[in-house]
TISEZA-88312 format. One record per atom (N, C-alpha, C): residue in three letters; y, x, z. Coordinates in steps of 0.001 Angstrom, whole numbers. Atoms other than C-alpha are relative to their C-alpha. Layout:
+---------+---------+---------+---------+
| residuo |       Y |       X |       Z |
+---------+---------+---------+---------+
|     ala |       Y |       X |       Z |
...
+---------+---------+---------+---------+
//
This chain:
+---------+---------+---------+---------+
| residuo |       Y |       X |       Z |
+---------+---------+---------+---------+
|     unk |    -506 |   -1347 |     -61 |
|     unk |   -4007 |  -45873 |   -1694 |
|     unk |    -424 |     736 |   -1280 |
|     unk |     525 |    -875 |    1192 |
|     unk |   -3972 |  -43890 |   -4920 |
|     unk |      71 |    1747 |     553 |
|     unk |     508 |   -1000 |    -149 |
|     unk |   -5439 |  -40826 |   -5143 |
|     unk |    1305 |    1522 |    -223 |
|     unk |   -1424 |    -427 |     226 |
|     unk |   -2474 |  -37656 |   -4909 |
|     unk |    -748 |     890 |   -1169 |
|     unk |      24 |   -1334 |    1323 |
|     unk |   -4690 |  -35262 |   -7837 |
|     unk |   -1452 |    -761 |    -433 |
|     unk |    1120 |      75 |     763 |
|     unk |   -7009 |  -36342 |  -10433 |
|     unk |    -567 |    1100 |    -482 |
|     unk |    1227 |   -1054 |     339 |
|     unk |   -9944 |  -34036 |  -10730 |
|     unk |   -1008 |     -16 |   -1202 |
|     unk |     578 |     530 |    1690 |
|     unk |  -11543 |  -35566 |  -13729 |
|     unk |     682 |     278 |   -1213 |
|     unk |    -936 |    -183 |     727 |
|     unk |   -8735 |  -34797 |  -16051 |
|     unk |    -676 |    1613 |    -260 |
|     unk |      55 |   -2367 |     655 |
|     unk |   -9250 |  -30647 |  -16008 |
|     unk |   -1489 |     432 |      67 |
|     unk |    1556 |    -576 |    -359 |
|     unk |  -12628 |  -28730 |  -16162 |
|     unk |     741 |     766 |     775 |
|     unk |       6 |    -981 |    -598 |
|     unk |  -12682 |  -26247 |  -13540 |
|     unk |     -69 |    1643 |    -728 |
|     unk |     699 |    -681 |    1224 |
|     unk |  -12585 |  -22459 |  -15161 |
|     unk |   -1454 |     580 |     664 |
|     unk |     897 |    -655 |     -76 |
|     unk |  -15793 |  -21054 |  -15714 |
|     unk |     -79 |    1598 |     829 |
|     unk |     167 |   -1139 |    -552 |
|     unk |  -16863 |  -18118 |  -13087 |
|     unk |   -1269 |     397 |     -39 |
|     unk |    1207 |    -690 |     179 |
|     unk |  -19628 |  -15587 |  -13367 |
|     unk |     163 |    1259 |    1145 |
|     unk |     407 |   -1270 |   -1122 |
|     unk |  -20851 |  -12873 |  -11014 |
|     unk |    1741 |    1169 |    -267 |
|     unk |   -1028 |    -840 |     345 |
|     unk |  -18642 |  -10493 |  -12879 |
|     unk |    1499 |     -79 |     387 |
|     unk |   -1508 |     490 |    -785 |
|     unk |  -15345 |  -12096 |  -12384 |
|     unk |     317 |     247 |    1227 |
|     unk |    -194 |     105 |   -1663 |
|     unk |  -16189 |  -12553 |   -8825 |
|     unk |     100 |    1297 |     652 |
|     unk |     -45 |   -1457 |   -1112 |
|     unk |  -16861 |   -8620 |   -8238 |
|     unk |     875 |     614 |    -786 |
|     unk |    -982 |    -690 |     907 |
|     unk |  -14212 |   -7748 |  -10632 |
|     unk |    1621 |    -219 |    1300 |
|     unk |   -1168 |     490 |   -1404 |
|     unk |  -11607 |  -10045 |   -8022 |
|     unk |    -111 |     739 |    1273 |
|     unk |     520 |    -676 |   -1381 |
|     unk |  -13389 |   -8522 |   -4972 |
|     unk |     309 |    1598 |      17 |
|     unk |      52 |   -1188 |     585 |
|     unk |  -13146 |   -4889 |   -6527 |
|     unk |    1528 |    -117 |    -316 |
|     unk |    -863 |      15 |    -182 |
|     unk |   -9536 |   -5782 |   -6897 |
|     unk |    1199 |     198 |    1055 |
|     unk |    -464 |     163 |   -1740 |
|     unk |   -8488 |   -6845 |   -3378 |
|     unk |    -581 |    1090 |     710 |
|     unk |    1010 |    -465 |    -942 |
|     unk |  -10793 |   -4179 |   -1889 |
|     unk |    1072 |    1502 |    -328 |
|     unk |    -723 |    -881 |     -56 |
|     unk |   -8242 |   -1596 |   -3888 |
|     unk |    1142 |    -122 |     192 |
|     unk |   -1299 |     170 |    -164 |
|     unk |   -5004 |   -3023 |   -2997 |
|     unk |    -288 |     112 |    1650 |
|     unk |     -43 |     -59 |   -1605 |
|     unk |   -6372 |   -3173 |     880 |
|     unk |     187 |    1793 |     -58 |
|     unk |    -308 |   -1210 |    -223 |
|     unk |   -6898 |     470 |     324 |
|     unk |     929 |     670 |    -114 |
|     unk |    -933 |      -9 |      12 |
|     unk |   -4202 |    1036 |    -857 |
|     unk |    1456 |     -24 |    1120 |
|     unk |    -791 |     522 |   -1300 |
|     unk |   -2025 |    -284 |    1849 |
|     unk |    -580 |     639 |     883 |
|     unk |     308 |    -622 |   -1359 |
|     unk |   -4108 |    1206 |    4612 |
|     unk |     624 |    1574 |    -473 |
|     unk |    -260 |   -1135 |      62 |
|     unk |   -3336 |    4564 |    2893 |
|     unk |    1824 |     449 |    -494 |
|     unk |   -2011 |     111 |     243 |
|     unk |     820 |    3559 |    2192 |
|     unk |    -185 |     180 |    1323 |
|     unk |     -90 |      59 |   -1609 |
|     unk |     453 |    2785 |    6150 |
|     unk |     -21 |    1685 |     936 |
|     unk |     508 |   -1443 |    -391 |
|     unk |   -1914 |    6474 |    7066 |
|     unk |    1521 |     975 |    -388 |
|     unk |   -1186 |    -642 |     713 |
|     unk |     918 |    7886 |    4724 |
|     unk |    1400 |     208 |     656 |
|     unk |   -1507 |     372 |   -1387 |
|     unk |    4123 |    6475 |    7182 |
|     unk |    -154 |     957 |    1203 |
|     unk |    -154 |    -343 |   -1242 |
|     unk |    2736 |    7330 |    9957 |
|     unk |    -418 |    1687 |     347 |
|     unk |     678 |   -1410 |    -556 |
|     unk |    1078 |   11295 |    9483 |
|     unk |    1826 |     220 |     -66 |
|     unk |    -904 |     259 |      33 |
|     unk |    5157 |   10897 |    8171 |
|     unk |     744 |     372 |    1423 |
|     unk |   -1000 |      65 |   -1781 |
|     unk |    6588 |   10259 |   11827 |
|     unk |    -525 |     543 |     602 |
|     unk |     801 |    -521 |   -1240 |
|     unk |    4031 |   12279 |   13628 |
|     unk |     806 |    1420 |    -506 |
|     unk |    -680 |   -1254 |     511 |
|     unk |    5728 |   15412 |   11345 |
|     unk |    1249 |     206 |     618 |
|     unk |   -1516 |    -128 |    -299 |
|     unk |    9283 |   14221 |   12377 |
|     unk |     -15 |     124 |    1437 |
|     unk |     927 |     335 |   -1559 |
|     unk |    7570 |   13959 |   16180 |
|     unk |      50 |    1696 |     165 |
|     unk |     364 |   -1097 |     -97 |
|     unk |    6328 |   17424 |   15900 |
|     unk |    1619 |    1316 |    -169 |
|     unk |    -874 |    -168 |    -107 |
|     unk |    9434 |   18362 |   14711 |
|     unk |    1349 |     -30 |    1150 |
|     unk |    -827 |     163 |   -1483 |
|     unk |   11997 |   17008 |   17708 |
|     unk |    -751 |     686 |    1046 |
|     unk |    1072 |   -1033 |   -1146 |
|     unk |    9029 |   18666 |   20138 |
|     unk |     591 |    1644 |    -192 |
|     unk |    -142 |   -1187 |      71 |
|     unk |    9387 |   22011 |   18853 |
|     unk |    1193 |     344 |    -493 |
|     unk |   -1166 |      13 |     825 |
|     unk |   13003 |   21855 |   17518 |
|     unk |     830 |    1285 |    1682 |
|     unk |   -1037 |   -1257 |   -1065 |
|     unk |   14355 |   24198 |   20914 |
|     unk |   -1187 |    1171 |     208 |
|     unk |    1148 |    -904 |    -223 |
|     unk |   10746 |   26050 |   21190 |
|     unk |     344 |     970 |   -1080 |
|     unk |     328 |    -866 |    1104 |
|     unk |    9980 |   27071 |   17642 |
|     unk |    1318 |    -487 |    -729 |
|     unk |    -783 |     492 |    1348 |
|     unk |   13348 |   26092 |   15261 |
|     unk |    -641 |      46 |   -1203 |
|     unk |     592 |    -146 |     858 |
|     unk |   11534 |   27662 |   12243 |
|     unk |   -1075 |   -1437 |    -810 |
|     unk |     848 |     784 |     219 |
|     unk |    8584 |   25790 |   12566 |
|     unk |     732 |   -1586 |    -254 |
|     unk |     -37 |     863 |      47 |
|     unk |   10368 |   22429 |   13284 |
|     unk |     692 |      31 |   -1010 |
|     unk |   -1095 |     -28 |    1559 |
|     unk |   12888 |   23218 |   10176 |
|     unk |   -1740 |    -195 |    -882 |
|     unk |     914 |     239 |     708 |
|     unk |    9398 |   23474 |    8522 |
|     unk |    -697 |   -1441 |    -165 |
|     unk |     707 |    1644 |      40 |
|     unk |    8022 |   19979 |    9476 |
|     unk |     580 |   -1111 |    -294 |
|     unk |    -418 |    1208 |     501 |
|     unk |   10682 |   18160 |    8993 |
|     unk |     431 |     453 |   -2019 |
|     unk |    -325 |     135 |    1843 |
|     unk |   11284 |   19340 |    5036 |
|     unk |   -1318 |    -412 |    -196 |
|     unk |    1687 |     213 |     144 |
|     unk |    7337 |   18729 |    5019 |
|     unk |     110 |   -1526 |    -210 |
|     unk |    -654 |    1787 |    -318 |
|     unk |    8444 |   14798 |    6228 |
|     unk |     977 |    -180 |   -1087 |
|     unk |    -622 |     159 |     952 |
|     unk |   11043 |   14944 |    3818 |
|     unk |    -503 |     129 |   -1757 |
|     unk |     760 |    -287 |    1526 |
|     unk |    9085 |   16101 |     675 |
|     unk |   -1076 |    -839 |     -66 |
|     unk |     457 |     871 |     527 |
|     unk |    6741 |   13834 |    1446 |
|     unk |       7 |   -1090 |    -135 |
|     unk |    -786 |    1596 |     600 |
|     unk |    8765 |   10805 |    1634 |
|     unk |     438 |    -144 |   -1439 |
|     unk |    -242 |      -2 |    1017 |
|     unk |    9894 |   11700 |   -1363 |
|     unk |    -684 |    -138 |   -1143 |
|     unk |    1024 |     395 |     979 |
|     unk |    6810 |   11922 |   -3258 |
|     unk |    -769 |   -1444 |      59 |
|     unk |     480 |    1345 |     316 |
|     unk |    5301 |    8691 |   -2083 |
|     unk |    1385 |   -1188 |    -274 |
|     unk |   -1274 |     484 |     391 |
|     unk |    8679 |    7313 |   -2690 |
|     unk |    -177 |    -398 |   -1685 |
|     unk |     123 |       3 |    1259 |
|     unk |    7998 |    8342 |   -5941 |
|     unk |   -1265 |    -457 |   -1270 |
|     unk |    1082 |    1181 |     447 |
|     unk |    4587 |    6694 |   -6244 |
|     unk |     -89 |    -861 |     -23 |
|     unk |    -154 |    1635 |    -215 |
|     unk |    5667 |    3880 |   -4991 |
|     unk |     416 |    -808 |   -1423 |
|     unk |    -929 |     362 |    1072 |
|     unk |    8388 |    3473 |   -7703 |
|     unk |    -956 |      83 |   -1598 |
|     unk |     869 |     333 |    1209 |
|     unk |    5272 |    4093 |  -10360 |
|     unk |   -1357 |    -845 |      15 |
|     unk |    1607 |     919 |     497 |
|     unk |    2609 |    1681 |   -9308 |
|     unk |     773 |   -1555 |      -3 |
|     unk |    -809 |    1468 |     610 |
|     unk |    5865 |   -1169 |   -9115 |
|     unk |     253 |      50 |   -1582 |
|     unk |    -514 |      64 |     876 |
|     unk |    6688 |    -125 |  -12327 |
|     unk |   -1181 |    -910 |   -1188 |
|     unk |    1194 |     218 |    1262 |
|     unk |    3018 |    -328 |  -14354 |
|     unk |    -429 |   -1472 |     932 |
|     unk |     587 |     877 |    -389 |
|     unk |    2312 |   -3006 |  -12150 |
|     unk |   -1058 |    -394 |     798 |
|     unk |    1375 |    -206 |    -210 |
|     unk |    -702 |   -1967 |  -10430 |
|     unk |    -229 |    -925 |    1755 |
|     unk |     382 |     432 |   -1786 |
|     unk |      63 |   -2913 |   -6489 |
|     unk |    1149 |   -1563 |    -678 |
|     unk |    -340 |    1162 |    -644 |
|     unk |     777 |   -6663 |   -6215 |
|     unk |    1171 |      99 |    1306 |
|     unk |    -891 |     101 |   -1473 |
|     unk |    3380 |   -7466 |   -3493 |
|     unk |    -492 |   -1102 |     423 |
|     unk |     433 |     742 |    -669 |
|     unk |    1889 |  -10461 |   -2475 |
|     unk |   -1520 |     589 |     729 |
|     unk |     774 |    -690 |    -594 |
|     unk |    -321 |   -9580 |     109 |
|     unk |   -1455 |    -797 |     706 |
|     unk |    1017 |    1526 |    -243 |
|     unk |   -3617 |  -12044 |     532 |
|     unk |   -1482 |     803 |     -98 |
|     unk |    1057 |    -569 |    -777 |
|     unk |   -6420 |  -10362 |    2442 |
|     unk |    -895 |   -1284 |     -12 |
+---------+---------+---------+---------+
//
């Protein structure tokens, strides 16, 4: 049976502390990240929530919550579209 990967052929690369909390310090801001895209959705639907609730009570108010939901879809909309651009959030997602 031959072997399917020769390991002798490549060095491994060299890792140091640094690297390792540089990677860790990486992943640790893309999790945050994501938990706070997620927080972001959902205060989102609790606005449009608050909105349908009070939409025969208060009109005003619910006209108020949902442009609130709307302006701020729009702005993380618009963050979104600048951390794909520079590159910053990964889409692969490896917790």
């Amino acid at each position: 049976m031959t072997p399917s990967y020769d390991f002798e052929r490549f060095d491994p690369p060299a890792l140091d502390e640094r690297m390792l909390r540089r990677e860790l310090e990486r992943q640790e801001a893309r999790r945050n990240t994501i938990l706070l895209a997620i927080a972001g959705a959902l205060f989102q639907a609790l606005f449009v929530l608050f909105g349908l609730m009070y939409l025969e009570i208060i009109p005003v108010l619910a006209l108020g919550c949902f442009c609130f939901a709307i302006i701020s879809t729009a702005g993380s909309g618009a963050v979104a579209i600048v951390f794909v651009q520079k590159g910053e959030v990964n889409c692969g997602f490896s917790f």
